[in-house]
Every structure is written in structure tokens, then in C-alpha cells.
C-alpha positions in Angstrom: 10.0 23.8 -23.7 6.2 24.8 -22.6 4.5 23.7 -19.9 1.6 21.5 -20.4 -1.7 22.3 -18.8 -1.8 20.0 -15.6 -5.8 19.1 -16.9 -3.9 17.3 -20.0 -1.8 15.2 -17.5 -3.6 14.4 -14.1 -6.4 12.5 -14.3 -7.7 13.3 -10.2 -11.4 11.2 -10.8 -12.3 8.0 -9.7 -14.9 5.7 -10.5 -16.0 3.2 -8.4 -18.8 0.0 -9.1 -20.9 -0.9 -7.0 -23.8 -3.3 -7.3 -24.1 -2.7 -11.5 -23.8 1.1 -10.7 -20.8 3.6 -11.3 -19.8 6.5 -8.4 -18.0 8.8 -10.0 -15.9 10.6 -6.9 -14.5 14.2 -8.0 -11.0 15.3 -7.4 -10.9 17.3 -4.3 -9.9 20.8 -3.6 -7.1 22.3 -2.4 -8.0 22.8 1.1 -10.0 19.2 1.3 -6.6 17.4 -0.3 -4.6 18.9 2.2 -6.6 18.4 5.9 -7.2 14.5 3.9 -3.3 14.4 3.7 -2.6 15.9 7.1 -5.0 13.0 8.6 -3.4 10.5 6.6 -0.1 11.8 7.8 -1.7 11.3 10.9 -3.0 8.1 10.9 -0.3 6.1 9.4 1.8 7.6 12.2 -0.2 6.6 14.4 -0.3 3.0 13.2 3.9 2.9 12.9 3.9 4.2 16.7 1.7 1.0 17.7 3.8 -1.2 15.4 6.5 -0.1 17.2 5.4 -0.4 20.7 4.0 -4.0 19.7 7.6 -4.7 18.9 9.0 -3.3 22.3 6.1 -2.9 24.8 9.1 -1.5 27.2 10.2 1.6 25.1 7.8 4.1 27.1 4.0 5.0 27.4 2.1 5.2 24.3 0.5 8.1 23.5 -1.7 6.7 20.5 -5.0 4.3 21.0 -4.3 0.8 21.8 -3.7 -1.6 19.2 -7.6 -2.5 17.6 -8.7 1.2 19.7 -10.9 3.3 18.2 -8.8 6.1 15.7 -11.4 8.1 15.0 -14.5 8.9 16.0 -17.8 7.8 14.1 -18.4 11.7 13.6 -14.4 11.7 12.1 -14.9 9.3 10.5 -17.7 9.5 8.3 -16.5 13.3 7.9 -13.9 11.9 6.0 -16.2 9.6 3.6 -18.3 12.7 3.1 -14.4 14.7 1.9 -13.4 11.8 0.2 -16.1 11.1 -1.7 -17.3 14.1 -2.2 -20.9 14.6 -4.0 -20.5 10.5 -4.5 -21.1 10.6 -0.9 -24.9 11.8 -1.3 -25.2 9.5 -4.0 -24.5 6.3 -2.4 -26.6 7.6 0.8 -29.6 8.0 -1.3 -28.8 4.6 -3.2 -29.1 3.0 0.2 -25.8 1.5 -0.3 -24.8 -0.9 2.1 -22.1 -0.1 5.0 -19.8 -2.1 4.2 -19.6 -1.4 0.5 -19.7 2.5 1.6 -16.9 1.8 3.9 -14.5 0.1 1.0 -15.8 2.9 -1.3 -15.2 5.8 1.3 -11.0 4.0 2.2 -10.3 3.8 -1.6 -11.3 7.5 -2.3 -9.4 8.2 0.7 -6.4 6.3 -0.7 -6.6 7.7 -3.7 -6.4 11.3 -2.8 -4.0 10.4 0.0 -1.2 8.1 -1.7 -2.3 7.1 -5.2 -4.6 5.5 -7.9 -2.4 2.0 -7.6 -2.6 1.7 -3.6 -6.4 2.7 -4.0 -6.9 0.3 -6.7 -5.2 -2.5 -4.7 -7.2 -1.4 -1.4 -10.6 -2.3 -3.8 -9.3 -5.0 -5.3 -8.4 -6.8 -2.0 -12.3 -6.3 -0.8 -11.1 -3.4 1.7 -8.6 -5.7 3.4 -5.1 -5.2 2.6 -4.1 -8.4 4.9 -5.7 -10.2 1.4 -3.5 -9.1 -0.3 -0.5 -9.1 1.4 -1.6 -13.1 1.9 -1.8 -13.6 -2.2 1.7 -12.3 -2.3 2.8 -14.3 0.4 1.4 -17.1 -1.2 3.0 -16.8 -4.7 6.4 -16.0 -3.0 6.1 -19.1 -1.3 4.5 -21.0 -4.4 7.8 -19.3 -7.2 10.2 -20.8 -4.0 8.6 -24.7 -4.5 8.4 -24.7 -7.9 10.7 -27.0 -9.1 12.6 -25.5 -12.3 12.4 -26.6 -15.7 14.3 -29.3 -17.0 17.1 -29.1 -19.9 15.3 -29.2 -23.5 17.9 -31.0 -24.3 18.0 -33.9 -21.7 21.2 -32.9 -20.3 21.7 -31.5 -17.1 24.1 -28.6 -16.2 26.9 -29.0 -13.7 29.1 -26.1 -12.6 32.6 -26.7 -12.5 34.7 -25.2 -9.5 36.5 -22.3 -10.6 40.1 -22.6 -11.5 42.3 -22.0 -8.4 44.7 -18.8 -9.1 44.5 -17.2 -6.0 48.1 -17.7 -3.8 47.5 -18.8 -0.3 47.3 -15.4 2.1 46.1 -13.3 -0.6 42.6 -11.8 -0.6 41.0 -10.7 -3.3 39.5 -7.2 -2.4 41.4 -4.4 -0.1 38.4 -5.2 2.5 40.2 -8.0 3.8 44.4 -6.5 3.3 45.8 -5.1 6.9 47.4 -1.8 6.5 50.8 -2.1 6.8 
């Protein structure tokens, strides 16, 4: 068996519409994919460490920014836009795009360097707020549970009968409820 060239596999570009125009955000480099993943590594730590102090305020001092604190700095922040978008970056400066768009657009090519097409994808998708959709899929959870199911075809209606009794009194069934004798 031969190994395939990776260029034939991975497909490491992104494109991303905005306002009847497409960015089209380069794969990154070694070094650039690897300080992006060390902050990500970073900042998703950071946010399970909060999580878990809002869950038990006693368990110690925190040593992370306050739940809704600032993570980053602007400067840190809009460094890694400028990594994760790479020349799109200059693109969208020049175009005058809008912050908020540019902020979506900069978290998704962040995502998808970081954890994958599908999580960045869904980070676009939901408008650059995951709470979205994590709501939709709350929503048809709860909508599949109160939907009544569909009735026989055939007009009847299915009973279960109790299953037939062969089991002797004092016996289990499994060896997790036997004593050891």
C-alpha cells in the first residue's frame, strides 16, 4: 500500500460569505497552527476552570478571569483574527467589513484550524453564537419528546402482554444479584 499525497486528502481552506462576497482564508502554517492550538488549548481550559468554579464557588481561588472577564486582550485578540484569517484578514479590513461580521469570520477560522470544519461550520451557522444552537437542539429534543406517535395503519392498537412467569421465587436472574456461598 502507498501513501497518498496529504494535498489529495485534506482540504485545509475555507471560504467564508459575507455580504455577496467570498473570503477565501488559507490553511495556516506549521508554526501559526500550532501557537492557534496552544491558545485554544488554552482558552477552553480556561472556560472549564470557570465552569467548574461556577459549579462549586468553595473549591479554592480561581486563577483564571471571572466569569464574563476579559480573556484576551484587544491586542490578543485581533492577533489571532490576523493568524486565523490570514491574508483574508487584509481583505476584509480594506472591504470595510463590519465588526461584528469580522468577529464571526475571525471565531470560525479560528474553529476551523483549531477543532474542525463541522464545529466551524456550526459556529457560522449559529450567527457566532453557539447558545443558538444549543437552543434549536434543545428545542427539537423537547419537540421529538411531545410528539405524539403515529397511530396503527391498521386501526388497531398494540398491547404488550406481561411475560410468562418462569422464574422460581428466590431466584435471580443474573450472578449480580446471587450471594457467594
Amino acid at each position: 500500500m502507498a501513501y497518498r499525497d496529504l494535498d489529495e486528502l485534506l482540504d485545509g481552506g475555507l471560504e467564508l460569505p459575507i455580504g455577496g462576497k467570498v473570503y477565501a482564508v488559507p490553511p495556516v502554517d506549521a508554526e501559526t497552527g500550532l501557537r492557534l492550538q496552544r491558545l485554544h488549548d488554552w482558552m477552553f481550559g480556561v472556560a472549564a476552570a470557570v465552569k467548574a468554579h461556577e459549579d462549586d464557588p468553595d473549591a479554592g481561588d480561581l486563577s483564571v478571569p471571572e466569569p464574563g472577564g476579559e480573556l484576551l486582550s484587544d491586542a490578543q485578540e485581533i492577533d489571532m483574527y490576523r493568524k486565523s484569517l490570514g491574508t483574508a484578514y487584509d481583505e476584509m479590513v480594506a472591504d470595510g467589513v463590519a465588526w461584528p461580521r469580522f468577529k464571526v469570520a475571525g471565531m470560525t477560522a479560528f474553529l476551523h484550524h483549531t477543532q474542525s470544519p463541522e464545529a466551524a461550520e456550526a459556529y457560522w451557522n449559529a450567527g457566532g453564537r453557539p447558545e443558538a444552537s444549543a437552543g434549536n437542539r434543545a428545542s427539537r429534543r423537547a419537540a421529538a419528546r411531545s410528539t405524539p406517535q403515529r397511530a396503527s395503519g391498521s386501526g388497531t392498537t398494540r398491547t404488550r402482554k406481561a411475560a410468562p412467569a418462569t422464574a422460581r421465587a428466590g431466584r435471580t436472574s443474573s450472578r449480580a444479584g446471587r450471594s457467594s456461598s
